[in-house]
C-alpha positions in Angstrom: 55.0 1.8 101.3 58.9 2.0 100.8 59.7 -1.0 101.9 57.1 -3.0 99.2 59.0 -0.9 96.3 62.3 -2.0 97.6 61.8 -5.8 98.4 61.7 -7.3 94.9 64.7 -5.3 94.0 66.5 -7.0 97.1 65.3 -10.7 96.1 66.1 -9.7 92.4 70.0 -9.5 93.9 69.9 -12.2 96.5 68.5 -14.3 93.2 71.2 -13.1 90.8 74.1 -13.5 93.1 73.2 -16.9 94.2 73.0 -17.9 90.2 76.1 -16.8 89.1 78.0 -17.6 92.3 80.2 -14.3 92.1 81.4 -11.3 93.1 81.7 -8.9 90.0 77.9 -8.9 89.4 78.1 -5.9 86.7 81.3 -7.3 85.0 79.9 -10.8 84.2 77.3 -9.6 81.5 80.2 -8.4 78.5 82.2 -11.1 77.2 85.8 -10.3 77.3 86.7 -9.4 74.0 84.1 -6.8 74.0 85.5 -4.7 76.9 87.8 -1.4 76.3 90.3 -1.8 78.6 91.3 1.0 81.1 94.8 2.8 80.9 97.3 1.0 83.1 97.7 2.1 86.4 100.6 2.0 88.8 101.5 -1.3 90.5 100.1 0.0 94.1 97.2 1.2 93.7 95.2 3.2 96.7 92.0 1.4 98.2 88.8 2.1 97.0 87.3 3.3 100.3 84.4 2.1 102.2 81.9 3.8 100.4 79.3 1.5 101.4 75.9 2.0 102.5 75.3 -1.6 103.3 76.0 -2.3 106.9 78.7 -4.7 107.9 75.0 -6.9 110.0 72.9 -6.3 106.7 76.0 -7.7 104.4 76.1 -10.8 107.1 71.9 -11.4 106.7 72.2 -11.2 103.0 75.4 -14.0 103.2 73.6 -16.1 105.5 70.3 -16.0 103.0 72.1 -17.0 100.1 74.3 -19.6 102.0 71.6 -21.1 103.8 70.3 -22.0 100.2 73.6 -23.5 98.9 73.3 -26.1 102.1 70.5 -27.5 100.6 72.0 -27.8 97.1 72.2 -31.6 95.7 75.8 -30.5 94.5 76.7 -29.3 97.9 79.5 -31.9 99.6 81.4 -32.0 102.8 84.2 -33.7 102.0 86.2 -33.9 105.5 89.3 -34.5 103.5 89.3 -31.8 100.8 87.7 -29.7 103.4 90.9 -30.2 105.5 93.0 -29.1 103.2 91.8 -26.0 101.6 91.3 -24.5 105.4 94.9 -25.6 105.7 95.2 -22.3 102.5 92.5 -20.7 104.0 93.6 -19.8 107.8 96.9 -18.4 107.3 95.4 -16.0 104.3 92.9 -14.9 107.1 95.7 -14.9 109.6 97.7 -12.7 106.9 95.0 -10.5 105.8 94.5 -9.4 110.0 98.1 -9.0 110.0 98.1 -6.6 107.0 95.2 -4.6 108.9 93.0 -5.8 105.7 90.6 -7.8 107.7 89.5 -5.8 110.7 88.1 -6.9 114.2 85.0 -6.4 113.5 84.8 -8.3 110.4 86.6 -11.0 111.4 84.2 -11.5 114.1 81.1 -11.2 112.5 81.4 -12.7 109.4 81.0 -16.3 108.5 84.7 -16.7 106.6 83.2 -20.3 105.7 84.2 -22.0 102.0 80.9 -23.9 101.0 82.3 -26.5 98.2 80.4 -28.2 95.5 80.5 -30.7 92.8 80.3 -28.8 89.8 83.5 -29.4 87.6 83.3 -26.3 86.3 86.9 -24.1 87.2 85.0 -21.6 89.4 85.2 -19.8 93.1 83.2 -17.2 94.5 82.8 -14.6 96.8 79.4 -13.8 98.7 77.8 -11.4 101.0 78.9 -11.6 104.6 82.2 -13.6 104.5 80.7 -16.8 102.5 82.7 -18.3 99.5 82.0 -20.8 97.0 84.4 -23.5 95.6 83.7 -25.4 93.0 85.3 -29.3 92.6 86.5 -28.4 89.3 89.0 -25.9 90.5 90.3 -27.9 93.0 90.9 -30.3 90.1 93.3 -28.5 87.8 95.2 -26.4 90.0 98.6 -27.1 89.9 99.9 -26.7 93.7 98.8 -24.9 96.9 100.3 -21.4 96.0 98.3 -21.1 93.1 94.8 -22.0 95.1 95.9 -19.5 97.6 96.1 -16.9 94.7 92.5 -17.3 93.9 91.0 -17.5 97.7 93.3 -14.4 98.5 91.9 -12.8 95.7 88.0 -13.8 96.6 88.7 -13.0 100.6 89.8 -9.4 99.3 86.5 -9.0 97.4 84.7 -9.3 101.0 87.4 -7.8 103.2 87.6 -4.3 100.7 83.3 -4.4 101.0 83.2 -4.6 97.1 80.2 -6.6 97.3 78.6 -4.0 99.6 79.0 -1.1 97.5 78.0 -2.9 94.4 74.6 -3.5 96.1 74.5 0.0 97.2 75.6 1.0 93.9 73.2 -0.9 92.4 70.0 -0.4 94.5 70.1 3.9 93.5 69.2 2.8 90.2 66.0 2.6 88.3 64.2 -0.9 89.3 63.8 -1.4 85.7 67.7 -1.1 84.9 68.2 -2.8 87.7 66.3 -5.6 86.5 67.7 -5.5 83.0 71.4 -5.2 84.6 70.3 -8.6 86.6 69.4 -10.6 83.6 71.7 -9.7 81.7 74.0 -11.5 84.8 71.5 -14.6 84.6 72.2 -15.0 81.1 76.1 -14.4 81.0 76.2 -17.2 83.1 74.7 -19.2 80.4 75.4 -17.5 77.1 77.4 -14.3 76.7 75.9 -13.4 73.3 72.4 -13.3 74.6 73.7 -11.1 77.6 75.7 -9.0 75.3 71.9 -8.2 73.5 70.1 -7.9 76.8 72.6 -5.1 77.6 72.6 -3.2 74.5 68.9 -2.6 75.1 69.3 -1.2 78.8 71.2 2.5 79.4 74.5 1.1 77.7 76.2 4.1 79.3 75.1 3.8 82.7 76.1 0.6 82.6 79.3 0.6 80.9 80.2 3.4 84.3 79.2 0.2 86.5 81.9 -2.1 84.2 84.3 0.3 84.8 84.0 0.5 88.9 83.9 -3.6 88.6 87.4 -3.7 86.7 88.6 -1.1 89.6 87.4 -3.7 92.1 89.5 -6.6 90.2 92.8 -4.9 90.0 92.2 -3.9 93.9 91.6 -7.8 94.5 94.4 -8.9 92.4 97.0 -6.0 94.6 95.6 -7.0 97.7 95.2 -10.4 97.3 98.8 -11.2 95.8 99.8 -9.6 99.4 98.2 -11.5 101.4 98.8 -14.8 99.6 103.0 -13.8 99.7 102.7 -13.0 103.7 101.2 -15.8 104.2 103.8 -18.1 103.1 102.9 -19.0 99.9 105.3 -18.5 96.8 104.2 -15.2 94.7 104.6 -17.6 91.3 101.6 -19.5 92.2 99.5 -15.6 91.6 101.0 -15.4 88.1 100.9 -19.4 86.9 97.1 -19.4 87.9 96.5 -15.6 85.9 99.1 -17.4 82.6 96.5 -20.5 83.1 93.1 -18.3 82.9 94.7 -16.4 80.3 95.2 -19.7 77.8 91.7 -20.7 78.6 90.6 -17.1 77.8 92.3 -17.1 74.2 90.9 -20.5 73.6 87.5 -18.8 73.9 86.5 -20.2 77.5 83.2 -22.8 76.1 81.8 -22.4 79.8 84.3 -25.2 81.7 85.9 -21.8 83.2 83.5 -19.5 84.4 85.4 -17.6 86.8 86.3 -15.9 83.5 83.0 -14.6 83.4 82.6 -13.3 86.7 86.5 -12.4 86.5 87.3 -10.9 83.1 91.1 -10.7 82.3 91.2 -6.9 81.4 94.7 -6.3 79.4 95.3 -4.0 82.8 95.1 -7.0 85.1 97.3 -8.9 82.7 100.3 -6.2 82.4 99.9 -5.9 86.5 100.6 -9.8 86.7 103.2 -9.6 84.0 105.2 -6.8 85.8 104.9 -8.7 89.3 106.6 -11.7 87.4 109.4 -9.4 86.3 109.6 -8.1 89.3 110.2 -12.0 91.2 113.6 -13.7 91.4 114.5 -16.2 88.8 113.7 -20.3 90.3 112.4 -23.2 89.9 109.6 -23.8 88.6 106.9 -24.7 91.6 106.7 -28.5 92.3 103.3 -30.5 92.8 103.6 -32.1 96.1 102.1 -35.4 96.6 99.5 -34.9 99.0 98.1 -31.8 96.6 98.0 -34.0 93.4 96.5 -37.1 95.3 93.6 -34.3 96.8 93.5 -32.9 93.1 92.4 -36.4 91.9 90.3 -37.0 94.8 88.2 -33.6 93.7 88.2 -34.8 90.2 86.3 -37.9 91.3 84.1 -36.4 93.6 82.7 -34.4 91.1 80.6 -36.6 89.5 82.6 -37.2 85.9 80.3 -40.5 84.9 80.3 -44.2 84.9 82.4 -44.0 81.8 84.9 -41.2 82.7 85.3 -44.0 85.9 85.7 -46.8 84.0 88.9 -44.6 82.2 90.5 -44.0 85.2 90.4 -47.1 87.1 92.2 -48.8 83.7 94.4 -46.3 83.5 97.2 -47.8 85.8 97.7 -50.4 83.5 98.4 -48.7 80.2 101.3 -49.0 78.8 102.7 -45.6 79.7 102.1 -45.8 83.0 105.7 -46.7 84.3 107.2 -43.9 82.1 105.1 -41.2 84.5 107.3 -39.4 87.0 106.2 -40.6 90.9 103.8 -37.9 91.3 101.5 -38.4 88.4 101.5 -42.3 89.1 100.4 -41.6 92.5 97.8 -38.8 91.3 96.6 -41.9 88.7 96.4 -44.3 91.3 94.6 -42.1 93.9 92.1 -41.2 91.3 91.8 -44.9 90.0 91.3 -46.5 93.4 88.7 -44.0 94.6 86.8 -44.7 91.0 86.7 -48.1 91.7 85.3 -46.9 95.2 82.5 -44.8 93.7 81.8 -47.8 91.3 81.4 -50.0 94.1 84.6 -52.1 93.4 86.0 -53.2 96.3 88.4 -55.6 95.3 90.3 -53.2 92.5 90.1 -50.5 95.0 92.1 -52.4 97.5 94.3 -53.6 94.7 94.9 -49.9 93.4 95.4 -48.7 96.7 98.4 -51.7 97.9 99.7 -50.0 94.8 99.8 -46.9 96.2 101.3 -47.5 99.6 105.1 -47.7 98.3 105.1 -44.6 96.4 103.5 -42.5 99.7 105.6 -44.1 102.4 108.4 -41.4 102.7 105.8 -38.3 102.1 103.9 -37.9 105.9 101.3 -36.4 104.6 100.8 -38.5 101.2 100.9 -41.4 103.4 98.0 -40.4 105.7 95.7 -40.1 102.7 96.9 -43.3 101.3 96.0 -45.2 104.6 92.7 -43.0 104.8 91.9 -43.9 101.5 92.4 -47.4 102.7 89.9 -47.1 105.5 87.6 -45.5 103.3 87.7 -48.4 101.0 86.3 -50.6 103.9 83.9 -48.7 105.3 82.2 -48.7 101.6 82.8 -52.2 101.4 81.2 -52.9 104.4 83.9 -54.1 106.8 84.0 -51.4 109.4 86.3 -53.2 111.5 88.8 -53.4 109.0 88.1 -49.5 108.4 88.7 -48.8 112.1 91.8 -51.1 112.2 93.4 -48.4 109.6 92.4 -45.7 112.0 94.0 -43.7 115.2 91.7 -42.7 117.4 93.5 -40.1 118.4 94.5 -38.5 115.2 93.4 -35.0 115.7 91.6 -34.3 111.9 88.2 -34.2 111.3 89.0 -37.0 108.4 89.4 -39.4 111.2 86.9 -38.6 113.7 84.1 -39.1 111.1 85.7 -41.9 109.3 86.0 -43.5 112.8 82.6 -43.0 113.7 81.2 -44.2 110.8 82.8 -47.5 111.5 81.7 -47.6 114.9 78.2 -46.9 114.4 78.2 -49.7 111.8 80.1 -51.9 114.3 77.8 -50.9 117.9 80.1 -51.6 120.3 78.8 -49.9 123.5 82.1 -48.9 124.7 82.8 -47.6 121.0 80.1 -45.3 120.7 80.7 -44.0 124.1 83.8 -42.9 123.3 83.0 -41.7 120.1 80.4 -39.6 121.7 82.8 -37.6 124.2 85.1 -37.2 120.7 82.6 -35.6 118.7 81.3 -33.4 122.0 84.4 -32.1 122.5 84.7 -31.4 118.8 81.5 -29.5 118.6 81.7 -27.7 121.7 85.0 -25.8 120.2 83.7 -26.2 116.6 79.8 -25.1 116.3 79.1 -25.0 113.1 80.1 -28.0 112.2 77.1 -29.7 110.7 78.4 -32.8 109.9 80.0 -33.5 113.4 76.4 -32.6 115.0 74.4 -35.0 112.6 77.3 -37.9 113.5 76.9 -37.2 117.3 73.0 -37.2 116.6 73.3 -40.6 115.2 75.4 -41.8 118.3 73.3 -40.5 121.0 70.3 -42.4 118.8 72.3 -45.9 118.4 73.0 -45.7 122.3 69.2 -45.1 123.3 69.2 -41.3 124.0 67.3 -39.7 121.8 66.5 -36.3 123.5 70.5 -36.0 123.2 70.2 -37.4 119.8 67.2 -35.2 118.6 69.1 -32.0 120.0 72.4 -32.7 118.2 70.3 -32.9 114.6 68.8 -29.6 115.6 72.0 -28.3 116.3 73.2 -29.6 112.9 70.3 -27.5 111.0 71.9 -24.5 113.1 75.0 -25.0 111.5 73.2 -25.3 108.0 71.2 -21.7 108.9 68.0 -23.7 109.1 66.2 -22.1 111.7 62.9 -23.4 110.6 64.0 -27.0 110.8 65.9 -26.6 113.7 63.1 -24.8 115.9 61.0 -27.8 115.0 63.6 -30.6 116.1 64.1 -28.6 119.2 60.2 -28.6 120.2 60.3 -32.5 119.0 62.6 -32.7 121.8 60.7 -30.6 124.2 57.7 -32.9 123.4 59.8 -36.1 123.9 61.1 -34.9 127.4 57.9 -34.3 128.8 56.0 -37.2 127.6 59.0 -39.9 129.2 58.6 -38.0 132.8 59.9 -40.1 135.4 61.1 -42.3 133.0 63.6 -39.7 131.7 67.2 -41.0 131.5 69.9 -39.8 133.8 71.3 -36.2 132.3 68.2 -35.2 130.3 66.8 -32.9 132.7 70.2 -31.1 132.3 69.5 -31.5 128.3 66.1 -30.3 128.7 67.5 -26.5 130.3 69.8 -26.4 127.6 66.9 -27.4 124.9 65.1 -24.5 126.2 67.3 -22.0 125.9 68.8 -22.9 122.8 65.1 -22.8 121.5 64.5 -19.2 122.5 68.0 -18.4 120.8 66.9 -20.2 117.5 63.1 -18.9 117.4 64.9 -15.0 117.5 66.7 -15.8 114.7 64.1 -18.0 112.7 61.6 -14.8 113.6 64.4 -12.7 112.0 64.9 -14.6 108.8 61.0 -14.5 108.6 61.3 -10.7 108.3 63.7 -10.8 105.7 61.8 -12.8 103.0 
């Protein structure tokens, strides 16, 4: 009988942490101004413990729940090429964070450590269950350089590796189901309106819940310590930490009207702003930190991709030719152009998107990797205006990103050269074979296998895509599709599937444990 009291409280959390997209459940539901800060506390502060009843597999289960419903999100998007470049942040933070002894074996290798990215242009990231994270577009547009995204990712990947979510669940789940519940909506609607939250709060156990405030601003000065050392072993310079806190802490004072919700789920405690204040004094006078090329031109390419409008597109493809244009320093005209020439893309422009783009070229020549984007850009430019030989043309086959494999195959699927999507098959099996997860790679090679005539292959690949996605319904269908398919050709099989057909099965008894134990779960 327990276990009927207990579920709704457990969907009641999976609900509200999927809504709000963060980790500081409890601290999201007072608006800043409201809050009593805590008395300072010294620079190095002692972690909070384990203290968690919530096992490292149960964590992982809940992450994969909540994850597996973000796939499915309209607003979800796999960019290859913003993708690309926030795991070039994101794998040396892990890599520093083992080094420091702050990620340990056994949570690196169970949990997922995946970013999920999605169009909202709201200023947001987010830490979930089990090693997932959530980035939205819209901080990917106004950061300033990579040092201050790695602040904010080192500061999330703390939230998971220190178990903060886990003890806020445990925390949470020995009280009452009816403050629990109150608690909970007053999240829901602090995502939406802080005043209505600040009500719903005032009407449930104000003092039991202030205690949980409390342990959440504990959590957020632990995040901030730890993450600011793994961000500065990893390479990146310690400014970016304190320009990205100076740049949350203007957008708190203007009253944040809901662009920056990471505020919410983040609250700038006058604690957490003395700490970054006295890491500032602390770091030796320089330069200010200057925008590289290839992060403004990614910067611009986020701001696009997040769905402004027609008219916000309109802007940006004229703006190249105001007036002021040639007064802009060589970064920003390259940022203008980027963001102009993909517009024009995304308004189905092809000729001012090639014309924006030639524009582009001479200002990206000497900059490697501001170059690459301008020539991907290029080939992206084709393949949307439907001249995939063109598109390939721009692109090396043996370039080792993910930007290019994709890009290439979508070209050569358009184009059907035999020899073509031969080739592109053995790419994007090798790919997968070192990269599983990789959804987007498995529904390409899906669509390969199925231009070149083998659709068991073909109908295996898209259930290994719905893997990736942690769709074990779908995929245990697609896998019995291609059961079905392989006995009813027979003799007429094609050479290799009996091969495919071992692996099918196998891979089906593998997916049907885990569809049985998501069942179980709901």
């Amino acid at each position: 009988m327990q276990i009927f009291k207990q579920k709704p409280l457990i969907v009641l959390v999976k609900r509200a942490l999927f809504a709000i997209g963060c980790v500081a459940v409890v601290s999201a539901t007072v608006p800043v101004q409201s809050q009593t800060p805590p008395p300072p506390s010294p620079t190095r502060l002692p972690s909070l413990g384990e203290g968690s009843e919530m096992t490292i597999s149960a964590e992982r289960r809940l992450g994969d729940s909540i994850a597996r419903e973000i796939y499915r999100d309209a607003d979800y998007i796999d960019d290859p090429l913003l993708g690309e470049y926030v795991q070039g942040i994101w794998q040396p933070l892990l890599a520093a964070a083992r080094a420091r002894g702050e990620l340990s074996p056994e949570m690196a290798e169970r949990f997922a450590w995946t970013i999920m990215m999605g169009r909202d242009r709201s200023v947001n990231a987010f830490a979930l269950p089990g090693g997932y994270f959530g980035l939205h577009l819209g901080l990917l547009a106004v950061v300033a350089n990579r040092a201050e995204l790695a602040s904010v990712l080192g500061h999330e990947m703390t939230h998971v590796t220190q178990r903060h979510i886990a003890r806020m669940i445990s925390r949470e789940g020995q009280q009452s189901p009816w403050l629990l519940g109150a608690m909970i909506l007053g999240v829901l609607a602090a995502s939406r309106n802080p005043e209505a939250a600040s009500a719903i709060i005032t009407t449930s156990q104000a003092a039991s819940i202030a205690g949980q405030l409390s342990f959440s601003r504990d959590m957020e000065r632990e995040a901030d310590r730890v993450g600011y050392g793994v961000m500065t072993q990893a390479g990146f310079e310690p400014q970016g930490f304190v320009t990205m806190f100076e740049k949350l802490q203007k957008a708190s004072q203007l009253n944040d009207s809901g662009g920056f919700p990471y505020l919410r789920s983040h609250p700038l405690t006058t604690a957490r702003i003395a700490d970054m204040q006295a890491r500032q004094q602390l770091l030796p006078p320089g330069p200010p930190l200057r925008p590289m090329l290839d992060h403004v031109m990614l910067s611009a390419r986020a701001r696009v991709l997040s769905r402004p409008g027609i008219d916000t597109l309109r802007n940006w493809v004229a703006e190249p030719d105001a007036p002021n244009f040639a007064s802009l320093p060589p970064v920003r005209q390259a940022a203008v152009l980027y963001a102009a020439s993909l517009a024009a893309v995304q308004m189905r422009d092809s000729g001012a998107a090639r014309a924006l783009q030639k524009r582009l070229v001479p200002l990206t020549r000497t900059d490697a990797a501001a170059a690459r984007l301008t020539q991907l850009l290029g080939a992206e430019i084709e393949l949307a205006a439907g001249e995939p030989v063109r598109a390939a043309a721009l692109l090396d086959p043996d370039a080792p990103g993910r930007p290019e494999l994709l890009m290439l195959g979508q070209a050569r699927l358009v184009m059907g050269q035999p020899a073509a999507l031969a080739d592109q098959a053995e790419r994007l099996q090798n790919w997968v074979a070192v990269r599983p997860q990789d959804a987007g790679a498995w529904q390409q090679l899906g669509s390969v296998y199925g231009a070149r005539g083998q659709a068991v292959r073909a109908i295996r690949a898209e259930a290994e895509a719905q893997v990736a996605m942690l769709d074990y319904g779908a995929a245990v269908d697609r896998f019995k599709a291609a059961q079905d398919l392989v006995r009813r050709t027979g003799a007429n099989a094609q050479p290799g599937d009996h091969i495919e057909a071992s692996i099918i099965d196998t891979r089906l008894r593998q997916v049907e444990s885990k569809f049985r134990e998501q069942a179980l779960e709901r």
